[in-house]
N, C-alpha and C positions, 0 to 999 in steps of 0.2 A: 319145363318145355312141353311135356304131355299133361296137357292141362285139358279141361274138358273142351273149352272153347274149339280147340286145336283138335280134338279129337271130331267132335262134330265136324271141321271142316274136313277130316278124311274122309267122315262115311261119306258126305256130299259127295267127294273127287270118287269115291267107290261107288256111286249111284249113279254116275252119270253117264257110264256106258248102256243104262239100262233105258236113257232117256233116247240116246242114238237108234239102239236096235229094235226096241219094240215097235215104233209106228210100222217098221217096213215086214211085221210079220201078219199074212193075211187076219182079217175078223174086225170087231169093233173094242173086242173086250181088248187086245195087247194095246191099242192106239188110248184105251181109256186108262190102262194101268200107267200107259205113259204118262199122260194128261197129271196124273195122282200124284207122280214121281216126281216129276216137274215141280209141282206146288211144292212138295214135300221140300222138294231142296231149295226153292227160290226163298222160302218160310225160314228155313234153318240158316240160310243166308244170315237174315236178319236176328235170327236167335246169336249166333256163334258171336258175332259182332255185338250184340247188347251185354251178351256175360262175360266177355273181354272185358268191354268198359267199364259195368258195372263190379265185376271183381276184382278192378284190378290186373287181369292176367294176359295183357299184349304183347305179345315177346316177338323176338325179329322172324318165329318160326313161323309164326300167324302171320305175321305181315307178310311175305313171302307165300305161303300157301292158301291165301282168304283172294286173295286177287287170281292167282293160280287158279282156283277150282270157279271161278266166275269165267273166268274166257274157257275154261273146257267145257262149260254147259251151253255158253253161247254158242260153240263151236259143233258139241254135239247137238244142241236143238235145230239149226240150221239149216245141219247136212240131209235129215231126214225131210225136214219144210219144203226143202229147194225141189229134193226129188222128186216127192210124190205129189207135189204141188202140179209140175213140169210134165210129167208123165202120165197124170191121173185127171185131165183137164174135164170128163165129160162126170167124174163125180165132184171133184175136190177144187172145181173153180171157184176163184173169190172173186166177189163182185168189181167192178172196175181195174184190180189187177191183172188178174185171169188165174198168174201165180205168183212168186214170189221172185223178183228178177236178181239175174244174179250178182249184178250193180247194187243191190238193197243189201245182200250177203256180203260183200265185200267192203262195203262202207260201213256195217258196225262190225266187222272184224278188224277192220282196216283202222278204226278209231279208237279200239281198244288195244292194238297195237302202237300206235303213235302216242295214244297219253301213257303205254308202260314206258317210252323212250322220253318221252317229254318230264316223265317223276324221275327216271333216272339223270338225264340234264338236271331237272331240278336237285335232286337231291348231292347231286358234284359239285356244286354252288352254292351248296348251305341252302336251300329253298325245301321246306315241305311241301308238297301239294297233296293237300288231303281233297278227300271229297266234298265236294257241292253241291248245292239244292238244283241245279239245272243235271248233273252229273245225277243223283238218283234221283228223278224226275223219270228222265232216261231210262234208267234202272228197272225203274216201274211197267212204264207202257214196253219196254220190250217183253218184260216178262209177262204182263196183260197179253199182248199177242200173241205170242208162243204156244202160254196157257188157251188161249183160247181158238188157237187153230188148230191144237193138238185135240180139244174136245170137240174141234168141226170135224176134223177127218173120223174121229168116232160117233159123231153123230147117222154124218155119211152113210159110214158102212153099216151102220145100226139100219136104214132104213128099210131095206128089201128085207133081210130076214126076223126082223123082228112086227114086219105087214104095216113100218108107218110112210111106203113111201108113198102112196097116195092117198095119204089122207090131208084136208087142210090143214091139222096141224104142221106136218113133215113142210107142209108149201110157206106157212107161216114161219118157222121158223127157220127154214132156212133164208128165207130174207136176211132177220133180225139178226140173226149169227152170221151171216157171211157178211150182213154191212157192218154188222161190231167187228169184226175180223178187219177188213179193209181202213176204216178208221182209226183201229189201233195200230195197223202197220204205218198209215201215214203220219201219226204221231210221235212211233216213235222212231222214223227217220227223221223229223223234223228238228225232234232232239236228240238225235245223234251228232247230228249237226250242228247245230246252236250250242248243244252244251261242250263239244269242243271248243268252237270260237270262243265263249265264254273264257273257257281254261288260257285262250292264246291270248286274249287280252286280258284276263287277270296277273296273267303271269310271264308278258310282252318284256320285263327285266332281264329275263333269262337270254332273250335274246340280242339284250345291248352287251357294250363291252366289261360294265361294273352293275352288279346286281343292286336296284331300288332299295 
């Protein structure tokens, strides 16, 4: 049961209170340790998952806590996005958003919510539903935006005290980074949404009277 895979997915669930608190401590360095942590765990994601398969070692603890520590990072990365997004409008605006609405927060919480109810129907039915190429597509550009608005808010702050906010670079890239930032948010609301439907019509049997 404590097998490595399984243990990697604790330190994740162990790391990700530190993805919550750090942006909201003033400076650029906590918002960048953030940014570090982030990758650190989105990375190990993918690790803990390959040495599962690769070894052999997927036991029902891992299934159970690999999904578990995926919605509490989405859940801590969020909380802090939302706030300082909302509150911090004349450093931390994104271009065409402004910030991060709280419709946006609630539609991939809300949809990793309904596909852990939608595996669970499925799986009362004899139906797997494992993951899909539309499902980490997803996966991806959220964790692209995350990452990279976490290293916008540290850009940010970085710019007065370390003398780049007037220079063209600071003006240059805060273009480049806040329209990569807003491109990647609309991405991946787009498949948040598409790769649910996906899920509803792949798996549209669940909700007749006898399963396909």
């Amino acid at each position: 049961m404590w097998n490595l895979p399984n243990i990697i997915t604790l330190i994740r669930i162990s790391m990700t209170p530190m993805v919550a608190l750090l942006p909201f401590i003033e400076g650029y360095w906590p918002k960048f340790i953030a940014f570090l942590v982030f990758v650190t765990v989105a990375l190990t994601d993918v690790l803990d998952g390959y040495l599962a398969r690769s070894r052999n070692q997927i036991t029902d603890l891992g299934k159970l806590l690999d999904p578990l520590a995926d919605k509490l990072l989405l859940l801590a990365s969020l909380i802090p996005i939302y706030f300082i997004s909302r509150t911090r409008h004349d450093l931390y605006d994104i271009p065409v958003w402004g910030s991060i609405p709280l419709w946006v927060c609630l539609l991939m919480l809300g949809r990793e919510f309904a596909m852990t109810v939608l595996r669970w129907w499925g799986k009362r039915r004899g139906i797997i539903i494992s993951a899909g190429g539309a499902g980490k597509l997803k996966t991806a550009f959220q964790s692209i935006f995350i990452g990279g608005i976490f290293l916008w808010f540290a850009f940010r702050d970085a710019g007065r005290p370390l003398g780049w906010e007037h220079t063209p670079f600071f003006a240059w890239w805060s273009r480049w980074h806040g329209g990569f930032v807003a491109v990647a948010l609309f991405l991946a609301v787009a498949l948040t949404v598409y790769s649910f439907l996906v899920y509803l019509y792949r798996y549209r049997a669940l909700f007749s009277q006898r399963p396909e």
